[in-house]
SEBAKOL-571631 format. One record per residue: residue in three letters; z, y, x of N, C-alpha, C, O in turn. Coordinates in steps of 0.02 Angstrom, whole numbers, plus 32768, in hexadecimal, padded with zeros to 4 digits. Example, Ala and Ser with C-alpha at 12.3 -4.5 7.8 and 13.67 -1.06 7.14 Angstrom:
% residues 2
ALA81867EE4829481867F1F826781867F5B829481A77F5A82C8;SER81627F90828281657FCB82AC818A8002828581928039829E;
//
This chain:
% residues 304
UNK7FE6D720F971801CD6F0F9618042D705F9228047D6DCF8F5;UNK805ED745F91D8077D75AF8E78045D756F89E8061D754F867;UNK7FFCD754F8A37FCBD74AF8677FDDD70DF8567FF3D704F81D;UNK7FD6D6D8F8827FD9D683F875801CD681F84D801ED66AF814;UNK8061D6A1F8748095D68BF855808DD6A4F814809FD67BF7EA;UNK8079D6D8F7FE808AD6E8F7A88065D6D0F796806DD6D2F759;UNK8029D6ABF7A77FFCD689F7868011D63CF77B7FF1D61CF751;UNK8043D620F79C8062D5E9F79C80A5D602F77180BDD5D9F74A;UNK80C1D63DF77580FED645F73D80CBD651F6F180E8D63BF6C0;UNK8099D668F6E7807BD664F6968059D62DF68A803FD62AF653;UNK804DD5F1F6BA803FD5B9F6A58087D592F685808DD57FF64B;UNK80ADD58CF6AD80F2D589F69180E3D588F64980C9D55EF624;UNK8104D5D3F64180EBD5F5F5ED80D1D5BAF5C980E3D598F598;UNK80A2D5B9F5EE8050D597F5C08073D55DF5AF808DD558F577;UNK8077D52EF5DD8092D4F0F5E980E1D4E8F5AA80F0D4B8F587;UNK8102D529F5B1814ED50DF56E811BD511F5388110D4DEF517;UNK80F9D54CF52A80C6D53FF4CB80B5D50EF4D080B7D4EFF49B;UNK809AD4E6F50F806CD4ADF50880A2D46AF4EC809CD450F4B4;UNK80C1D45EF50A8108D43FF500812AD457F4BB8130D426F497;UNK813FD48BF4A08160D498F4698128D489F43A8142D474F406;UNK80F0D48AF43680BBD46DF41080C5D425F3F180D2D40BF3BA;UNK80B7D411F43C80C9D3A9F43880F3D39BF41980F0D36FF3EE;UNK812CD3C1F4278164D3AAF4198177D3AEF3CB8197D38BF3A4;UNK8151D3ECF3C7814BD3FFF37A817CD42BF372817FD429F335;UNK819ED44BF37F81C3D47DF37B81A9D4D9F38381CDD50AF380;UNK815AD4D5F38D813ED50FF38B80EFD4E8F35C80CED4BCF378;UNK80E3D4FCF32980A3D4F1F3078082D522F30A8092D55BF31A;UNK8044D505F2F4801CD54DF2CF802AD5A4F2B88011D5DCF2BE;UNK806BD579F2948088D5CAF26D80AFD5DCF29780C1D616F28E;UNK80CAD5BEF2CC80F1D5EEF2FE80CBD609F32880DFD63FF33E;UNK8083D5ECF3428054D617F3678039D64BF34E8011D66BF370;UNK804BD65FF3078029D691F2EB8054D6BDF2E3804ED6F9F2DC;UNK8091D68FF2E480D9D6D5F2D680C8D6FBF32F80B7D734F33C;UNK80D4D6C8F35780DCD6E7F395808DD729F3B2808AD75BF3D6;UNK805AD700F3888029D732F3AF8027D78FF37D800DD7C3F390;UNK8044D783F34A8057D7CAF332808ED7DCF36B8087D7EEF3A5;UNK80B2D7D5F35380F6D7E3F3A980CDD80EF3DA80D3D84AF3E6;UNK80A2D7E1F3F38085D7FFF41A8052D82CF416804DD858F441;UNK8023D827F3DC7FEAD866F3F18020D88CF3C9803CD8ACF3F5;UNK8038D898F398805DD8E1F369809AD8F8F38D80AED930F37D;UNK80C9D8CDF3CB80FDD8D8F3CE80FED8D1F41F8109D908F438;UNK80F9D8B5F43880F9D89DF49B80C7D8C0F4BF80CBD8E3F4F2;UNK8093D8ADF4978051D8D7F4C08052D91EF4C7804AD93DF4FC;UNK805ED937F48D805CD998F4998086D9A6F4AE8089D9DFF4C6;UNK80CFD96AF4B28107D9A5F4E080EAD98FF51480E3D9BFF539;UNK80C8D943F53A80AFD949F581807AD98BF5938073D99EF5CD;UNK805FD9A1F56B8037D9DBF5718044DA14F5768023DA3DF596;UNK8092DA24F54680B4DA5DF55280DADA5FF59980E2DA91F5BB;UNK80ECDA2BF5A68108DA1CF5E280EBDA2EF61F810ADA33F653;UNK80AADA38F6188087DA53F6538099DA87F65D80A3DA99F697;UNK80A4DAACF62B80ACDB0BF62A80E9DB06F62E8102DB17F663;UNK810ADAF3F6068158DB1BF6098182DB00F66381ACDB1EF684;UNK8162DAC7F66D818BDAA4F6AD8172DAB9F6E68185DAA8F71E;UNK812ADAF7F6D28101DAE9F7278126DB1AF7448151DB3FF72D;UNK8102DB12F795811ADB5DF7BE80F7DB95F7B2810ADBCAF7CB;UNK80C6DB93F790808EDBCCF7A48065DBDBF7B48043DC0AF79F;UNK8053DB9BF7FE8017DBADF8217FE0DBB2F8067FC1DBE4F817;UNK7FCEDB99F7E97F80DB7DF7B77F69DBD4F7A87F94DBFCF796;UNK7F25DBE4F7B27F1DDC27F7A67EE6DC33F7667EB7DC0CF75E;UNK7EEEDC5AF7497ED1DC5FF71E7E82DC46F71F7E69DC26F6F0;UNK7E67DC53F74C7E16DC49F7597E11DBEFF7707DE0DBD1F759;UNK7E33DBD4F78F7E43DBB3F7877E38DB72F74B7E23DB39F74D;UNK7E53DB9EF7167E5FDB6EF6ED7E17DB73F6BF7DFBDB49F69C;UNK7E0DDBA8F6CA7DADDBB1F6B97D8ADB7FF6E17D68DB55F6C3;UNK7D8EDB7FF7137D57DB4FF7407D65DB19F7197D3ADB07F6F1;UNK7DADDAF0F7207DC9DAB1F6F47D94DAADF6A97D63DA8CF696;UNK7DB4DAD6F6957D65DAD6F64A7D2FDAD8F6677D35DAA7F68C;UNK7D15DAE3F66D7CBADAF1F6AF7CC6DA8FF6A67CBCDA62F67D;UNK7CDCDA96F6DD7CD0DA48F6F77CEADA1CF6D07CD0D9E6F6DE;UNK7D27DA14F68D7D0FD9F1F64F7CDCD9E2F6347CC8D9A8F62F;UNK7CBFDA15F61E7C89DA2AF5F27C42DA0EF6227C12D9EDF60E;UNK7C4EDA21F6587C15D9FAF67F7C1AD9B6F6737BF0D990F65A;UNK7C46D9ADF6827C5AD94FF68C7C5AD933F6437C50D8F6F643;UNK7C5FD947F6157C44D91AF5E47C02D926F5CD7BEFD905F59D;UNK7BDAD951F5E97B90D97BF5D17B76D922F5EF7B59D8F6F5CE;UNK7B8DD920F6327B65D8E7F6647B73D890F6437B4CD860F63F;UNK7BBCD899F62E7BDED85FF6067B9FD84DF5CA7B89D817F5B6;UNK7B8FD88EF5B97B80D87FF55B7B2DD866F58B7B18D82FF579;UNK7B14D87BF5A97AD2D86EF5E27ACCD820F5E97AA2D7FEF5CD;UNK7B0AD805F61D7B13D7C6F6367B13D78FF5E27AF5D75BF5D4;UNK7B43D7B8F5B97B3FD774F5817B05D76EF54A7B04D743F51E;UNK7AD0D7A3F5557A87D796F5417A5AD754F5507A37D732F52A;UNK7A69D74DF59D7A4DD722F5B27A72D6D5F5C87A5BD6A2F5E0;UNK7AB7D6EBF5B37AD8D69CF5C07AC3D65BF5977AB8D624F5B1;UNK7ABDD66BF5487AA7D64CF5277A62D619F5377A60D5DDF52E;UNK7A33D63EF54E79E4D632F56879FBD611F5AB79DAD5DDF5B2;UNK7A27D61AF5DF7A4AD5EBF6257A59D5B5F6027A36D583F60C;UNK7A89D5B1F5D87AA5D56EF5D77A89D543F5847AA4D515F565;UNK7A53D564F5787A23D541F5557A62D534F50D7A66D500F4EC;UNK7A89D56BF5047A9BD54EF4B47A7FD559F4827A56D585F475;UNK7A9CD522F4557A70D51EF4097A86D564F3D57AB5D58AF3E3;UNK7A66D56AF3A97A86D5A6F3847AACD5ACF36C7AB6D5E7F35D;UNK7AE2D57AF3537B23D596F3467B55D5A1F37E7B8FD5B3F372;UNK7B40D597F3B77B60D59CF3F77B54D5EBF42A7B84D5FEF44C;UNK7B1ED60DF42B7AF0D639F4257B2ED66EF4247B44D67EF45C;UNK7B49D688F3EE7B7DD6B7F3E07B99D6B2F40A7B8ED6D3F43C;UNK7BD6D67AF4047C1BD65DF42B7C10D676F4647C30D6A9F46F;UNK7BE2D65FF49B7BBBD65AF4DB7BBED6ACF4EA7BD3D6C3F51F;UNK7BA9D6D1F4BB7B99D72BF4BB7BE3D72BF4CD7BFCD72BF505;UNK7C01D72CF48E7C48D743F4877C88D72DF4D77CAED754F4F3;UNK7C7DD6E9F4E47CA1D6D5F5227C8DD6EFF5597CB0D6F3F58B;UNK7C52D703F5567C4BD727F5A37C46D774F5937C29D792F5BF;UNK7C5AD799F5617C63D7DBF55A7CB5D7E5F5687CD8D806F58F;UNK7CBCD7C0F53F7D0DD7E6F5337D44D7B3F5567D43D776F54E;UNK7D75D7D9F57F7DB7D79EF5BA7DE6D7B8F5997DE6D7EFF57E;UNK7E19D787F59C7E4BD78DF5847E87D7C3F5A87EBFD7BDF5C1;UNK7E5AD7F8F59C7E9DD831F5CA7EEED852F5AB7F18D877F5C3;UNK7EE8D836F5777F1DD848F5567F61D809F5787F88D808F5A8;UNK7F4ED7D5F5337F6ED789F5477F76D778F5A27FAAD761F5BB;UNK7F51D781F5BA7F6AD77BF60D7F5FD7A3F64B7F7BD79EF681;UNK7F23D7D5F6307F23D81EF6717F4AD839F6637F5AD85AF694;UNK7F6AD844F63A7F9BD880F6387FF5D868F65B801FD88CF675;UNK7FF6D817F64B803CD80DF6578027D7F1F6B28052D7F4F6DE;UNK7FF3D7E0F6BB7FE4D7E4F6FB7FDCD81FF7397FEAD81DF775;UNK7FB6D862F7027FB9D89BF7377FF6D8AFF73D8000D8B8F779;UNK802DD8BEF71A8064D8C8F6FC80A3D8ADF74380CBD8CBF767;UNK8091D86DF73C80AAD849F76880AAD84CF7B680DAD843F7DB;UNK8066D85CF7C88058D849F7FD8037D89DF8338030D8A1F870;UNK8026D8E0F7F08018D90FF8128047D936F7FA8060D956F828;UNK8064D947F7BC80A4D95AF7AC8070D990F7718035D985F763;UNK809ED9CEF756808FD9F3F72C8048DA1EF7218026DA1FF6EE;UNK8041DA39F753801CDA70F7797FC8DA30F76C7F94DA3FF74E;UNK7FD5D9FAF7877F87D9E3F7687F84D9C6F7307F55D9A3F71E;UNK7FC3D9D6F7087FB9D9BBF6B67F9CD9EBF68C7F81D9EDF655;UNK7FAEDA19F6C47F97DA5FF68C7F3DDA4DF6947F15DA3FF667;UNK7F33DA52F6D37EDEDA39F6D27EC9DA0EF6B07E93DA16F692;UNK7EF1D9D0F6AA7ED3D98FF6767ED8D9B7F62D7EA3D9C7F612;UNK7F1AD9C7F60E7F00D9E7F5DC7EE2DA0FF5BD7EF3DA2CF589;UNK7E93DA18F5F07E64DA50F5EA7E37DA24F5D57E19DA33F5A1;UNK7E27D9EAF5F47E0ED9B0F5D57E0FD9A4F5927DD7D997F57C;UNK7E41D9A5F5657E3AD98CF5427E25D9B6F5007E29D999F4CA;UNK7E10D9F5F5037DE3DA19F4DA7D96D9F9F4D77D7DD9EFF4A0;UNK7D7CD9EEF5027D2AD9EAF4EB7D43D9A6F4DF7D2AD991F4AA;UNK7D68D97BF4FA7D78D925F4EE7D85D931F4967D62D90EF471;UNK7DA5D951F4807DB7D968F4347D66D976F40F7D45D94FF3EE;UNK7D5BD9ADF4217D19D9B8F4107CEDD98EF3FD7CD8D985F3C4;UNK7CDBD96DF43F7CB4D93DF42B7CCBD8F5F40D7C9DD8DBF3ED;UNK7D00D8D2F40E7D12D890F3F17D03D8A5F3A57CD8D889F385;UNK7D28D8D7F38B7D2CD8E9F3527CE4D913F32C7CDFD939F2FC;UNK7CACD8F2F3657C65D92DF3427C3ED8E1F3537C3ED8AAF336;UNK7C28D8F3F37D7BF0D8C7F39E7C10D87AF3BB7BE6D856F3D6;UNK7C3FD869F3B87C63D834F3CE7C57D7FFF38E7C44D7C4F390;UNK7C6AD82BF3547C66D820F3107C1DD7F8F2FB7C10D7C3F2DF;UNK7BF8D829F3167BAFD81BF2FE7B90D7F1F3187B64D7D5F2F8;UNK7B9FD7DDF3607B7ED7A5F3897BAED759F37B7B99D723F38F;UNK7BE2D75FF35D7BFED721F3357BD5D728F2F87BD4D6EDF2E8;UNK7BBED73CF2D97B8CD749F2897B4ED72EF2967B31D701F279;UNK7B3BD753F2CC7AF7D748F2C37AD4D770F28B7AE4D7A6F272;UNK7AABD74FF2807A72D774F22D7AA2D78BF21A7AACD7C8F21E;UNK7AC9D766F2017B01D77FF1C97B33D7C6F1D37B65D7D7F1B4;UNK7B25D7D2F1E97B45D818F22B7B10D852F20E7B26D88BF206;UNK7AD0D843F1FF7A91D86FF2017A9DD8B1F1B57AAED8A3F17B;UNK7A8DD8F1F1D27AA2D925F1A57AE5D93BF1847AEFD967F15A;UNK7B21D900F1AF7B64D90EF19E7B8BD965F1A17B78D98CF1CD;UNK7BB5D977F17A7BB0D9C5F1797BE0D9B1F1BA7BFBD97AF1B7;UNK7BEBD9DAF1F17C28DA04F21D7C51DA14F1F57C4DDA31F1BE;UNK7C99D9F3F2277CD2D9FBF1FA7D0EDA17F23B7D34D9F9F261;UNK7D02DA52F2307D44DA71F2617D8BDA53F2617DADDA57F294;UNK7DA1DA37F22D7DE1DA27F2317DEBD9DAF25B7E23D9C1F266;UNK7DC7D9C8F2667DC2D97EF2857DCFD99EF2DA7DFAD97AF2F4;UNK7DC0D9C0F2F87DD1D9E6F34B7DFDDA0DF3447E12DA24F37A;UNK7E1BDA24F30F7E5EDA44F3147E8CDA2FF2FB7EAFDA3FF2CA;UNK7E8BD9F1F3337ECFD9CAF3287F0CD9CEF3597F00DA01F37A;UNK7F3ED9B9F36C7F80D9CCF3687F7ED9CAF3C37FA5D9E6F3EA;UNK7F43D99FF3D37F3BD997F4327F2DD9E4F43A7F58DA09F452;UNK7EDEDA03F41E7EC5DA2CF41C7EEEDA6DF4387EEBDA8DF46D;UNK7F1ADA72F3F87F51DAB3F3EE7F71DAA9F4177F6BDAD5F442;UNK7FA7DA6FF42A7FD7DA63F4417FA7DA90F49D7FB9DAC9F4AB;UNK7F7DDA74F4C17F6ADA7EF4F27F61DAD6F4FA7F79DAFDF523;UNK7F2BDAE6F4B47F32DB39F4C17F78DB60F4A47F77DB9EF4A6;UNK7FAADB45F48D7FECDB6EF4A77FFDDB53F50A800EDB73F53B;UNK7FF5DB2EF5048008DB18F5547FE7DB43F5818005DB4EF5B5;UNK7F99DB67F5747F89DB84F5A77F9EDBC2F5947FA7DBE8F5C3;UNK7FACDBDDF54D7FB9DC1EF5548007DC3FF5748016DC73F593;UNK8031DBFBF5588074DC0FF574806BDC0EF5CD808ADC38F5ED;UNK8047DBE5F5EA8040DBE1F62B801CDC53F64B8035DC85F666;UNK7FE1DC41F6307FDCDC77F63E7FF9DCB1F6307FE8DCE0F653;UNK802DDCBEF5FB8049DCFDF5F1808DDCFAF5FD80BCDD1EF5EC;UNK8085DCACF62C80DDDCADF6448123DCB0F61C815CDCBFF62D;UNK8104DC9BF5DA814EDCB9F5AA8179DC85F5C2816EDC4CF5D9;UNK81C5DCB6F5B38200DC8CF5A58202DC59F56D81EEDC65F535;UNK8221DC10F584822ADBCFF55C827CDBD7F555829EDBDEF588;UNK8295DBD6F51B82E6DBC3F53382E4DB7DF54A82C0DB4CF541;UNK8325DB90F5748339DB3EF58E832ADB13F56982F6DAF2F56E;UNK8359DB0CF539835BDAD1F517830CDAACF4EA82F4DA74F4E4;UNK82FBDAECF4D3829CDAC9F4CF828CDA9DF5078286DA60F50A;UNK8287DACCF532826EDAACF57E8287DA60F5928263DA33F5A6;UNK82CBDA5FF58682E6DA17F58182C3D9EEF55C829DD9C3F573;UNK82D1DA00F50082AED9C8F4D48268D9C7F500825ED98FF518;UNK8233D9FBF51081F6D9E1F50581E8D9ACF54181C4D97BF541;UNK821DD9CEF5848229D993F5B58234D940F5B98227D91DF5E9;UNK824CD92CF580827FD901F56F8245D8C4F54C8240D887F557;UNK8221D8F1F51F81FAD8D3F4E781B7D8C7F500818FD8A8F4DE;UNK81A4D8E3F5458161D8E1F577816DD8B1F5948141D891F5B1;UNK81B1D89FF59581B2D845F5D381B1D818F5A381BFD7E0F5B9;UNK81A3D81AF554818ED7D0F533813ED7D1F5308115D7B1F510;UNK813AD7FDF55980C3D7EFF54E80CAD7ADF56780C6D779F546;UNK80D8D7B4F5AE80D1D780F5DD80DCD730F5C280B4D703F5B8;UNK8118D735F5BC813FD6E5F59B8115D6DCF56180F6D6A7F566;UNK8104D706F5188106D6DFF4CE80ABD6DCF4D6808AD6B5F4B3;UNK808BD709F5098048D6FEF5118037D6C8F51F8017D69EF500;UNK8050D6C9F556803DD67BF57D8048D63DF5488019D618F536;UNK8090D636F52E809CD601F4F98088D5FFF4C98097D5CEF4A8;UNK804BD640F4A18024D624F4727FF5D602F48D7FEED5C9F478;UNK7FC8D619F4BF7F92D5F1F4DF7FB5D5A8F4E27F98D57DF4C0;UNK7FEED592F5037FE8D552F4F97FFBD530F4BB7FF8D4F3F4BD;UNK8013D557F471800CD535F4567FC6D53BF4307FC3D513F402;UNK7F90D561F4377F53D53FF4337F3AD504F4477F1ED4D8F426;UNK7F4AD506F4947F32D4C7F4C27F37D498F49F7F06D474F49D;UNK7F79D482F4727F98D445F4717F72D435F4307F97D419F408;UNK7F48D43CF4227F20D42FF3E67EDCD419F3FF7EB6D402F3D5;UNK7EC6D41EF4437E81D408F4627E92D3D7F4957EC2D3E7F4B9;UNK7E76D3A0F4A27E6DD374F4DE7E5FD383F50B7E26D39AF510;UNK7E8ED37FF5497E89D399F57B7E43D37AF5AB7E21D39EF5D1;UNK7E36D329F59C7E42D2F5F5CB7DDFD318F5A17DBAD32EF5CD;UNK7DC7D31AF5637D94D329F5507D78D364F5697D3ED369F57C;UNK7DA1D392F5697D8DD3F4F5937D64D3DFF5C37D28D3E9F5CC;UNK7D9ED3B4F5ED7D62D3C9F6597D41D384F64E7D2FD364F67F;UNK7D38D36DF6137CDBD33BF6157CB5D366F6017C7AD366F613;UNK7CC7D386F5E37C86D3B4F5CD7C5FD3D3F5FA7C73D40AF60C;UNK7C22D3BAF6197C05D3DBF66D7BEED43FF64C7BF4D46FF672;UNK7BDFD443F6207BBAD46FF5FD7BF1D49AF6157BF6D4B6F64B;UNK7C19D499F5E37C5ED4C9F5EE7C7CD4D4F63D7C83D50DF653;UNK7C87D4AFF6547C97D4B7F6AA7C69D4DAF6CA7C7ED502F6F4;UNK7C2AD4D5F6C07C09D4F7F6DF7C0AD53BF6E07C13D561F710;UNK7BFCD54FF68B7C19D585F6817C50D5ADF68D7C4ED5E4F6A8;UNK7C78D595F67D7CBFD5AAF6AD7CB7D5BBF6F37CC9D5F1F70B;UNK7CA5D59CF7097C94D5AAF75B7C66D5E5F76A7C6AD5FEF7A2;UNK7C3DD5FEF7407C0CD633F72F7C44D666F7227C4DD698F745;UNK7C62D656F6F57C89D688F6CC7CD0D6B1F6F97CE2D6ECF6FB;UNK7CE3D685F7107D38D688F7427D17D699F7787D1CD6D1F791;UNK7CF5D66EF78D7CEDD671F7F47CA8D6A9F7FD7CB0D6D4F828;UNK7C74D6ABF7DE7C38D6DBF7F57C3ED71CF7D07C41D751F7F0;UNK7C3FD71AF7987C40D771F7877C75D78DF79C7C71D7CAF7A1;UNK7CABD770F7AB7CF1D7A6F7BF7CDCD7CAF7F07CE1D806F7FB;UNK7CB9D788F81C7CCAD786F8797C7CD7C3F88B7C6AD7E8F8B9;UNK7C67D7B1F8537C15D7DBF8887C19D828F84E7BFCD85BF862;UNK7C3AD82BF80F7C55D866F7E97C82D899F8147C7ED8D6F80D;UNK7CA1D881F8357CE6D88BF8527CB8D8A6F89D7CC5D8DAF8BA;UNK7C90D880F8AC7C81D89EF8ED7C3ED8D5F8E77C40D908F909;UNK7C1BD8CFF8CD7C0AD921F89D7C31D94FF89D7C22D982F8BD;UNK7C7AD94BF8717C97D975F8647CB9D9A0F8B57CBCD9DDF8BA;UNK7CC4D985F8D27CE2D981F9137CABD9BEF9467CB2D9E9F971;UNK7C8DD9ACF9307C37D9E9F9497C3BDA32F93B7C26DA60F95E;UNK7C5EDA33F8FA7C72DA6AF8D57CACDA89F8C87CB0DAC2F8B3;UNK7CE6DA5DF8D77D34DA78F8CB7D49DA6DF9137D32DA40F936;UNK7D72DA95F9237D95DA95F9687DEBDA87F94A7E18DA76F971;UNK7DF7DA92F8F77E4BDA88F8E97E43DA56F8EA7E22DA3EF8BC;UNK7E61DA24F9257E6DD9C9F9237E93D9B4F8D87E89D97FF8BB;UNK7EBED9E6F8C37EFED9CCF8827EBDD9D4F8407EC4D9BEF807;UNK7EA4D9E3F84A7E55D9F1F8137E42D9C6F8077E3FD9A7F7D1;UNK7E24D9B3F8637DF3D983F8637E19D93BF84D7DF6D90CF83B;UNK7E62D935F84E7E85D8FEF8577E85D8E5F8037E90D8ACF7EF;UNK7E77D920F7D87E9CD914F7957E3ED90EF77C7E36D8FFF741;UNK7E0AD916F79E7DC8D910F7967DBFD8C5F78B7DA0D8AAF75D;UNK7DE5D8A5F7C77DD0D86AF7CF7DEAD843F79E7DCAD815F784;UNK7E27D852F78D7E5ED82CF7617E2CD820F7237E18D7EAF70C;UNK7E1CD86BF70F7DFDD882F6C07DA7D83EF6BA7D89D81CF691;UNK7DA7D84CF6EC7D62D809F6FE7D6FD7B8F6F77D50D78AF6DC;UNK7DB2D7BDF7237DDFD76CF7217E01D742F6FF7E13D70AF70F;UNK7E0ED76AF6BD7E24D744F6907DE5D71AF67C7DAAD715F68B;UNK7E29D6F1F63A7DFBD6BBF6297DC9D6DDF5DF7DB5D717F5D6;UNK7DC0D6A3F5B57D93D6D4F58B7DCBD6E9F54D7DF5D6BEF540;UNK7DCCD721F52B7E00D727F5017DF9D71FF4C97DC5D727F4A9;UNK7E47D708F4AD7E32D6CCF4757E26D6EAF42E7E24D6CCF3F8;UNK7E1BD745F4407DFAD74BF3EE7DC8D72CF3EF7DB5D72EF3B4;UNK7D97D704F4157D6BD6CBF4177D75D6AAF3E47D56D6B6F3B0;UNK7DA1D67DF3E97DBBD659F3B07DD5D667F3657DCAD648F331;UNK7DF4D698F36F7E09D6CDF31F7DCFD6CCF30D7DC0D69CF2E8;UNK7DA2D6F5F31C7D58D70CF3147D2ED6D2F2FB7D11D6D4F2C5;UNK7D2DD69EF3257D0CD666F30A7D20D656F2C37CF8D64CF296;UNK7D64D655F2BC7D89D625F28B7D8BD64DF24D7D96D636F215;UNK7D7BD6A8F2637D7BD6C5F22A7D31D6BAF2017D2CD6BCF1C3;UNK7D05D6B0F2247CB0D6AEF2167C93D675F2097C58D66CF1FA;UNK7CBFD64BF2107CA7D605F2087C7AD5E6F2337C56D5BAF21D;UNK7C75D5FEF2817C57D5E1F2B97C6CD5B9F2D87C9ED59EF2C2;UNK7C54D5A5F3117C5AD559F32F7CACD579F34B7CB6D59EF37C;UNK7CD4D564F3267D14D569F3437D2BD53CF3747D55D551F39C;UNK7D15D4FCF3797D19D4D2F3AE7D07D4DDF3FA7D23D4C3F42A;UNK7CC2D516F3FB7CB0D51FF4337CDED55AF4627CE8D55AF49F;UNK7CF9D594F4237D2DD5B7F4367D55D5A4F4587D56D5ADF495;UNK7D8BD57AF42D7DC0D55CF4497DB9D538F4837DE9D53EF4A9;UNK7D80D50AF49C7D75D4EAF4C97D64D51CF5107D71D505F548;UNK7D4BD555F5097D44D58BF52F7D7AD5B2F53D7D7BD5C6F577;UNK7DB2D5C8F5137DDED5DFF52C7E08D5B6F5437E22D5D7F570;UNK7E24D57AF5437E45D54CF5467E2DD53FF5A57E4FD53DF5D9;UNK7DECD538F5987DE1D51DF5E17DEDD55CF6227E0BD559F658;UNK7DC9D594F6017DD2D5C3F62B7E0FD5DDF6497E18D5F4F682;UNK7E4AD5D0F5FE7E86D5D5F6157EAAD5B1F6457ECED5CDF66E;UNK7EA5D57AF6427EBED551F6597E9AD54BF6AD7EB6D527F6D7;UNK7E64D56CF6BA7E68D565F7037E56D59EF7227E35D59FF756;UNK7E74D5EDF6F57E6ED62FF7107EAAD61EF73D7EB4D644F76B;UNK7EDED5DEF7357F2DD603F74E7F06D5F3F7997F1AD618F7C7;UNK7ED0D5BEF7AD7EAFD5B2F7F57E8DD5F2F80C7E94D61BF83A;UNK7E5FD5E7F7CE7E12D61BF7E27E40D66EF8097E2ED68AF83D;UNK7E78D682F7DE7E6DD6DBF7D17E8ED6D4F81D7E84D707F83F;UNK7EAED6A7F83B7ECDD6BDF87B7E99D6ABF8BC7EA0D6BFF8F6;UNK7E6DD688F8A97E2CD68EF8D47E05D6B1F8D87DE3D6B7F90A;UNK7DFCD6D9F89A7DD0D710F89E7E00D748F8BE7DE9D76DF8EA;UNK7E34D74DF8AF7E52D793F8E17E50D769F92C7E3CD790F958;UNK7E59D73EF93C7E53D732F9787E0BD744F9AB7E08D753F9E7;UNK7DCDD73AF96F7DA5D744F9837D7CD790F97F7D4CD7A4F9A0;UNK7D95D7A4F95D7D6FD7FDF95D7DB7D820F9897DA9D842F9BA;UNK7E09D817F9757E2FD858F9857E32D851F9C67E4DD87CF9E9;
//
């Protein structure tokens, strides 16, 4: 019950961008002011926030397994979106997109203000273990499967994964593990500035929305289907795998989450930077979003 409700308070969210859109009082350039906000400024204090706010429990080994079973879980991800393309029979400029949406969920933009919410600190610190190989790869191979050919013999570029999520997460685990003192008042700001993930996340997604037809999305049989692949079966039968192997339920809980989001919308950046089917992006995150706020509380209903 408590999953559904925050999932009905960040539709909210969704719903004012969607509205300040229409209305015209949030454009384009305010979705872009707001989504810096958030990855350079909201997001890493939600990440620091894990460490400086937790109790402790989380044990060092622990947070090893958490990497283990990242690193697993997108080995299987990068597996599953080999063959999505060849399932749902897309054409080749679609091919990428298709890779990219079923690799990478949006754990930043809504696992994080969701685990946050709903398991508290102690499994944020686990989500933000996630988001190293999620870094890794968007910014390597994420890259290349939006390219295609054009991707082929590109040099490796370290500075593209050491970006500000990256860092921000490994000070979070080191202050966690070596227990240092935060002064108060840090601890405040970074407190303070971790509760706008939630709100300005959600309200850029809807002011994306408000630029696609809603009433056009759920005709699309192609896309629904997918979605339903994407939200309801890999979480639920991922999640119950995982469950075989972890006995920490708060693990397994932030396992499922990391599975349940929708698809994340460097999808769309990505597209729009490469000149790919940006339409199919947007239409993929848009849909997925819009019915994770159903899907993610059915899937905990159904594995926790």
């Amino acid at each position: 019950m408590l999953l559904l409700q925050q999932m009905i308070v960040l539709f909210i969210y969704m719903i004012l961008g969607y509205y300040g859109s229409r209305a015209g009082a949030l454009d384009a350039r305010a979705g872009k002011v707001l989504s810096w906000i958030v990855i350079h400024i909201a997001n890493p204090a939600l990440i620091l926030n894990s460490a400086v706010g937790s109790d402790g429990k989380a044990a060092g080994r622990e947070l090893v397994s958490t990497a283990v079973i990242a690193v697993l879980m997108f080995a299987v991800l990068l597996i599953l979106a080999w063959f999505t393309p060849i399932v749902f029979r897309a054409s080749e400029d679609e091919k990428g997109i298709y890779k990219l949406m079923t690799t990478f969920n949006n754990i930043g933009f809504m696992g994080f203000p969701v685990i946050a919410a709903v398991y508290g600190n102690e499994a944020l610190l686990y989500a933000a273990i996630f988001t190293l190989p999620f870094n890794v790869l968007i910014y390597t191979y994420g890259i290349a499967m939006v390219r295609g050919k054009d991707a082929e013999g590109e040099k490796f570029q370290w500075k593209r994964i050491l970006n500000i999520g990256v860092v921000s997460c490994l000070i979070a685990v080191v202050l966690y593990l070596s227990s240092a003192s935060v002064p108060g008042f840090i601890r405040t700001a970074i407190t303070g500035l971790s509760g706008l993930t939630g709100p300005l996340s959600m309200m850029v997604i809807g002011i994306s929305l408000s630029a696609i037809s809603l009433r056009e999305l759920f005709l699309d049989g192609k896309l629904l289907i997918y979605s339903a692949v994407k939200l309801l079966a890999i979480p639920i039968i991922g999640t119950l795998v995982i469950r075989q192997f972890i006995t920490n339920e708060l693990l397994v809980a932030v396992c499922m989450i990391m599975l349940a989001t929708p698809v994340a919308s460097m999808a769309v950046m990505l597209a729009g930077q490469y000149d790919r089917n940006v339409e199919l992006a947007s239409k993929g995150v848009a849909i997925t979003t819009i019915l994770s706020v159903i899907t993610i509380p059915v899937v905990s209903w159904v594995v926790l």
